[in-house]
N, C-alpha and C positions, 0 to 999 in steps of 0.2 A: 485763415481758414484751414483747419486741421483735414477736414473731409476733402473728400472730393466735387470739387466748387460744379452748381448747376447751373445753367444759361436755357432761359425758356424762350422758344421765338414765337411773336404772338402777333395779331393783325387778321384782317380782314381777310377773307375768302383771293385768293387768284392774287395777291400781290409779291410773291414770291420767296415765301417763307421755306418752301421744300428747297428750293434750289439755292438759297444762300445756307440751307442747312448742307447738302451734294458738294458746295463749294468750298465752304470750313471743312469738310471732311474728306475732300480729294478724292470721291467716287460717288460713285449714284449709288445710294442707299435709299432714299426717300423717294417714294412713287412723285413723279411730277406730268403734268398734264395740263393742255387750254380749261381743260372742264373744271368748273368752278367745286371746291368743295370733295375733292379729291381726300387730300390729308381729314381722319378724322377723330381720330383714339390719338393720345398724345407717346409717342414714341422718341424712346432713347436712346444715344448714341453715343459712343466715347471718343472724342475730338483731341487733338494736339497740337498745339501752337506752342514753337520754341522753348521744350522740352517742359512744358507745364501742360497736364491731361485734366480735362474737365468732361461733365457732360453736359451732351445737348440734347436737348426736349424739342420737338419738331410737336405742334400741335395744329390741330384742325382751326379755319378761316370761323372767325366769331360775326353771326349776323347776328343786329340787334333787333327787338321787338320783332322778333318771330315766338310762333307759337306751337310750330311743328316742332315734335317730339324728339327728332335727332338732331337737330343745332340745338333744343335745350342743352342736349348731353354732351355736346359739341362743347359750351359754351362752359359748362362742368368742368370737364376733362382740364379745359385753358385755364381756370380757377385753378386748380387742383396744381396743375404745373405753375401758377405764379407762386403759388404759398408755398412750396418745393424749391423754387431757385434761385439762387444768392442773385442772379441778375438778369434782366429782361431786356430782350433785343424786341424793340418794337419796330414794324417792318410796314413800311406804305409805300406807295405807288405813286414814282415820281412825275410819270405818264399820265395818269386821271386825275395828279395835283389832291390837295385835301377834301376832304368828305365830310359830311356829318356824323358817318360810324365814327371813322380814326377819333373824331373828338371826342363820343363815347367813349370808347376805349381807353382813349387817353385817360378819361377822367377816371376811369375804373382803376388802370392799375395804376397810377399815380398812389392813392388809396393804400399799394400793397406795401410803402418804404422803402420799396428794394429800390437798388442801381438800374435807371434805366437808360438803352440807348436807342437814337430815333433812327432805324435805318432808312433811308428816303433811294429804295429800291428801283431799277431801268434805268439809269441814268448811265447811257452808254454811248453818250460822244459829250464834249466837253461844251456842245452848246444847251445842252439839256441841264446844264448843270444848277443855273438859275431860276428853274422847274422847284430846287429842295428850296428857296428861300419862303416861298408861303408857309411852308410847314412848322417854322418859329414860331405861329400863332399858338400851335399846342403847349407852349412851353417849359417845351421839355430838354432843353439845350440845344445846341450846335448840332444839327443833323448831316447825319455820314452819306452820303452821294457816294452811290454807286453800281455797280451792275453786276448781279451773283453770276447770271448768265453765263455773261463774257468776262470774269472775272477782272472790269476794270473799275478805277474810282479808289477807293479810301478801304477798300476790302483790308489789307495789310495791316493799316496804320489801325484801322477798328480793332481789330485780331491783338495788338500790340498794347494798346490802352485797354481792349476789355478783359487781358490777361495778366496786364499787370502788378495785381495783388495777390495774384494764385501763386500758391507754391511752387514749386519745382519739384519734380520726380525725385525719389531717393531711391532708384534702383541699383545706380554704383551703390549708393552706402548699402546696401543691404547686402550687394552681391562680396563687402567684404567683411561682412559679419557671419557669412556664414561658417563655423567650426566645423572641425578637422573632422569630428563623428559624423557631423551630416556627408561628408565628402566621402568617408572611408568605412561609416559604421556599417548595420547589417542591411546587406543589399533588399535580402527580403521585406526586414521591419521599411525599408523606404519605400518598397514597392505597393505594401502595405498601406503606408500614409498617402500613396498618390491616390491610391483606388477609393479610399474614402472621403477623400478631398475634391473627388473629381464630384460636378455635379449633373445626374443625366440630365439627356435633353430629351422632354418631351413633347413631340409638334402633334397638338389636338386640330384633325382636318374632319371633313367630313364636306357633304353639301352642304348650299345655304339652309341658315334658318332650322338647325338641329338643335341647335342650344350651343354650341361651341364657344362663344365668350361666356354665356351663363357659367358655364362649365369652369373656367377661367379665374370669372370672379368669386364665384364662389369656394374655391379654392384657397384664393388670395385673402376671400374674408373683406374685398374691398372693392369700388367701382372702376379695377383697369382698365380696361375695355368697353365699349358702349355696345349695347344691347338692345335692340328695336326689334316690333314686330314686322319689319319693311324686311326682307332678304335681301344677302351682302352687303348689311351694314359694316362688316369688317374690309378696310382693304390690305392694309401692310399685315406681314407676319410679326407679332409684337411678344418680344421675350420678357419673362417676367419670372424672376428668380424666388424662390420661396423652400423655406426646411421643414422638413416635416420628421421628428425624434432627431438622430443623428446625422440625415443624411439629405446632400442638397439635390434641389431640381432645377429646372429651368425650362417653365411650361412659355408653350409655344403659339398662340392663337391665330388661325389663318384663315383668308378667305375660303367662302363657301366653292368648291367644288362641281360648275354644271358642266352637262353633255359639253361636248367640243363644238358641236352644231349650235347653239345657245350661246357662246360665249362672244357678247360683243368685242371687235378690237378697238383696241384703248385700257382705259383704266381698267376694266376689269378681265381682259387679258394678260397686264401685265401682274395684277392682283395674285390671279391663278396660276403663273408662272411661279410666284414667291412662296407659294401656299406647298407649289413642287420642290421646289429647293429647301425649305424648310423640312420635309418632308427626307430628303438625300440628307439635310447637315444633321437630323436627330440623333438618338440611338433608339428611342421605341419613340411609336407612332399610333395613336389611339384614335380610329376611327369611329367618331361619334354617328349615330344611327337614330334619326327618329322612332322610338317601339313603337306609335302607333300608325305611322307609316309603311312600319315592315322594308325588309333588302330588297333596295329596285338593283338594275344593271349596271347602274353609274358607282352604284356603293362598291360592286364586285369590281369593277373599273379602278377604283381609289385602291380598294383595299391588292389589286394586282399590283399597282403603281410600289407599292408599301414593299409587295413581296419581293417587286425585282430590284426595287433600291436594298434590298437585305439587311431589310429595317427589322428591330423587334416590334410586336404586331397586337395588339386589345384590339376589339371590339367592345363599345358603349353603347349599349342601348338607355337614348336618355327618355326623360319625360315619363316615367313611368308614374306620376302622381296622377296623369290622366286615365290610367287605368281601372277597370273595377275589379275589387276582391284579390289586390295586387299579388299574392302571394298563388295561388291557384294559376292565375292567368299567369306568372311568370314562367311555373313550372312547363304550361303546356307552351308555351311561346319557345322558351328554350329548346325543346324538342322538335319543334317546327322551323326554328332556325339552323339547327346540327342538321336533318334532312334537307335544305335547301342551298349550307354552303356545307358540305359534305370536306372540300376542298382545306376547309380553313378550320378541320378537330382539333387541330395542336394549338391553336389560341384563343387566349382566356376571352369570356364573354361575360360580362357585369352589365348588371343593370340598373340604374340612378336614375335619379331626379335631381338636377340643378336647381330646380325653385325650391325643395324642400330641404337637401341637404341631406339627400339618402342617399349613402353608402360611397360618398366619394372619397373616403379616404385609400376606399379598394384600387383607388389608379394609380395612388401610390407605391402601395403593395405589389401589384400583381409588375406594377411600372420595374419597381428594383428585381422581382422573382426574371424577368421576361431579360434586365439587362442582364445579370448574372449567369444567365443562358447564352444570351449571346457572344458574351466574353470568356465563356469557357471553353479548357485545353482539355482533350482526353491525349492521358498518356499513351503513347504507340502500342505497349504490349495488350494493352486492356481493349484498344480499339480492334488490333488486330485479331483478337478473341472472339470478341462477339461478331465481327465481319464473317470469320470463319466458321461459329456455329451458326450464323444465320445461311449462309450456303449450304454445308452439310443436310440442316433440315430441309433444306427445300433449294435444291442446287435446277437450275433454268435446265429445259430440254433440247437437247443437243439437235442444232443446224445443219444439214448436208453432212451429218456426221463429224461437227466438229462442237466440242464441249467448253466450255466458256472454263477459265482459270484465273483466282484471281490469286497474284503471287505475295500482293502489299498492299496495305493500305495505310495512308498517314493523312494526319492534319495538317495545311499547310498556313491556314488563316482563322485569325477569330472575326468575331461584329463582322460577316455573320462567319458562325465555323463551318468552313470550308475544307473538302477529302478529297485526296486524290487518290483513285483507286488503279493499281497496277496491275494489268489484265494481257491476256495472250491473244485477246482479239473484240476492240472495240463493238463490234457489228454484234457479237451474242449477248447483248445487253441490251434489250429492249424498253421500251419507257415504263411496262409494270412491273421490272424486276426492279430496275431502278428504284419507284417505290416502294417496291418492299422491301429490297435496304435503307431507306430512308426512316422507314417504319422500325424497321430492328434499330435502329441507332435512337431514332427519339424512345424507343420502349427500353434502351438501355441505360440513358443519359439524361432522358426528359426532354431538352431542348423545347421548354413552355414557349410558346408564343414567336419563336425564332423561326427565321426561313433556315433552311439546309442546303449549302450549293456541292455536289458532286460533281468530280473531273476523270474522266479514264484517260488512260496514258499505257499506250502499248507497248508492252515488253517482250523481246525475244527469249524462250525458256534456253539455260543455259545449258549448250551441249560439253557433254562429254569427249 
């Protein structure tokens, strides 16, 4: 196997496919939970067993002879990762003993050629262990006994045989191929190749049921993610890499977003916890918007969340195919929404349609304009300039007779860029002057779609 070898784990609903996935990966990645039907978009992971990296595909529990519309997609998704993975870890339930699904199943991916292995899962004391002998019936070989849990049983020896054909890393040999000019050549030309090589991250959040995986796949051009008319059919945050001309991304698909008060605990608390962090690990963050719903408080909620992580920041208005006379209505819409988040001028607002495939290549675009903001340095003298004729023109009115001075000001951080301004007396800087340095700086720099964080820092003026 030249690639990098896939391991899809597959089985029934509740038999512990998330947590033998948590336990090859030596942390909790994969939402786990008693509630059946948890996992359901099939989700990737890059695993390591004695120095050979493969990935692993965690997919959602397959019911058979249903006719409800997301175990259809359910059942997709598990398709989709068999025909993807050099080898399938088939995962049952030492505790409930065999089924009539598991034999299904069986028969199914049997069908696929690939390597399969019978994992005979809960088997967490050594008298249980005569529990995997009925499972021979599937014959599908010698079944592994053991317990993802509590990591006891044949977890090891699984790990050791189902890796056995995969390559081995070649990162020594690479690390000593690499020549004297990459080491020594021009610092710039390197810094150059990293920044185009880096690929953003963009985490599409929003509330349930905006279009957020539509948005996704349509994108991809393929069925990543499942997409129902039922809200929070997403639970995992699910990355999904894609180039669009020269330059890579890595969109981000997450749970729907409700009130605090709404949110069951359990599954879909820990849901919207991941939908947060995904939201901190991006660099721009595109919050999708129903248009024909219009900005409730929770969107301004998300979209605050966005500003204090000092993410770069879109606004999507999607669904616009249910609009009439689209182009009229957008115009007045768009003026209706600049009046209602006043807050949020400096970030780009597009508007698409998922179903139709209008104008999503714009989140591309506005995606690289918004990171390229964020990652920008303004040089000290150039800063220094405009800080200083933005006071000149309009310098704040003097306190108890004491006048505000600002002696410096510098950049100290990018993503997001960050100024410390050096002042003779923090207190004469009020929150709207603050703004309106905020204003002279995005009117001098752009700073599209990026938050701005300011710091004062008191300095004594230098006596004579």
């Amino acid at each position: 196997m030249k690639h990098k070898p896939k391991v899809a784990v597959v089985g029934r609903p509740n038999v512990g496919k998330s947590t033998l996935v948590n336990r090859i990966l030596k942390e909790r990645k994969s939402i786990v939970h008693d509630e059946e039907g948890v996992t359901r978009d099939r989700l990737y992971f890059d695993a390591k067993w004695q120095n050979k990296t493969f990935s692993l595909i965690d997919t959602g529990g397959i019911v058979m002879d249903s006719v409800v519309s997301l175990y259809l997609n359910i059942f997709s998704q598990v398709r989709i990762a068999c025909e993807e993975a050099d080898v399938i870890l088939f995962v049952v339930d030492g505790n409930d003993g065999l089924s009539p699904v598991d034999e299904d199943i069986a028969n199914i991916i049997r069908k696929s050629g690939k390597k399969i292995y019978l994992v005979v899962n809960k088997i967490d004391t050594p008298e249980k262990k005569v529990n995997s002998a009925e499972f021979y019936a599937l014959s599908l070989g010698e079944p592994w006994a053991l317990s993802a849990l509590h990591g006891t049983g044949a977890v090891g020896d699984l790990l050791d045989d189902l890796t056995k054909d995969f390559p081995e890393d070649e990162e020594k040999e690479e690390e000593k191929q690499v020549s004297v000019d990459d080491l020594f050549g021009d610092q710039e030309k390197i810094e150059q190749k990293e920044e185009t090589e880096k690929a953003v991250r963009i985490a599409i959040v929003g509330k349930p049921n905006v279009g957020k995986s539509s948005i996704v796949n349509s994108l991809l051009n393929e069925e990543r993610v499942i997409v129902a008319d039922e809200s929070g059919t997403t639970r995992d945050s699910i990355d999904s890499e894609v180039k669009w001309g020269d330059n890579k991304f890595i969109l981000i698909d997450t749970a729907g977003i409700r009130k605090k008060s709404k949110v069951d605990w359990g599954v879909e608390k820990f849901a919207v916890d991941r939908a947060i962090k995904s939201i901190r690990s991006s660099d721009v963050a595109i919050l999708v918007i129903d248009v024909t719903a219009g900005i409730s408080d929770q969107d301004k909620k998300i979209a605050t969340t966005i500003i204090e992580a000092g993410k770069g920041f879109i606004i999507a208005f999607n669904k616009c195919d249910l609009l009439k006379e689209t182009d009229k209505t957008i115009a007045k819409l768009k003026k209706t929404f600049e009046k209602e988040i006043p807050f949020f001028s400096y970030v780009p607002k597009i508007f698409i349609s998922a179903k139709n495939n209008k104008n999503l290549e714009s989140i591309y675009k506005h995606s690289l304009a918004v990171y390229k903001y964020c990652q920008s340095r303004i040089a000290t003298g150039l800063l220094n300039k405009v800080v200083n004729d933005a006071f000149l023109m309009n310098p704040p009115s003097s306190q108890k007779g004491k006048m505000l001075k600002i002696y410096y000001t510098t950049q100290v951080k990018t993503a997001p860029p960050t100024f410390v301004f050096f002042v003779n007396n923090k207190e004469l800087i009020k929150q709207g002057y603050r703004k309106y340095l905020e204003n002279s700086l995005r009117e001098a720099f752009g700073f599209i779609g990026t938050p701005i964080k300011m710091a004062l820092k008191e300095k004594k003026e230098d006596k004579k």
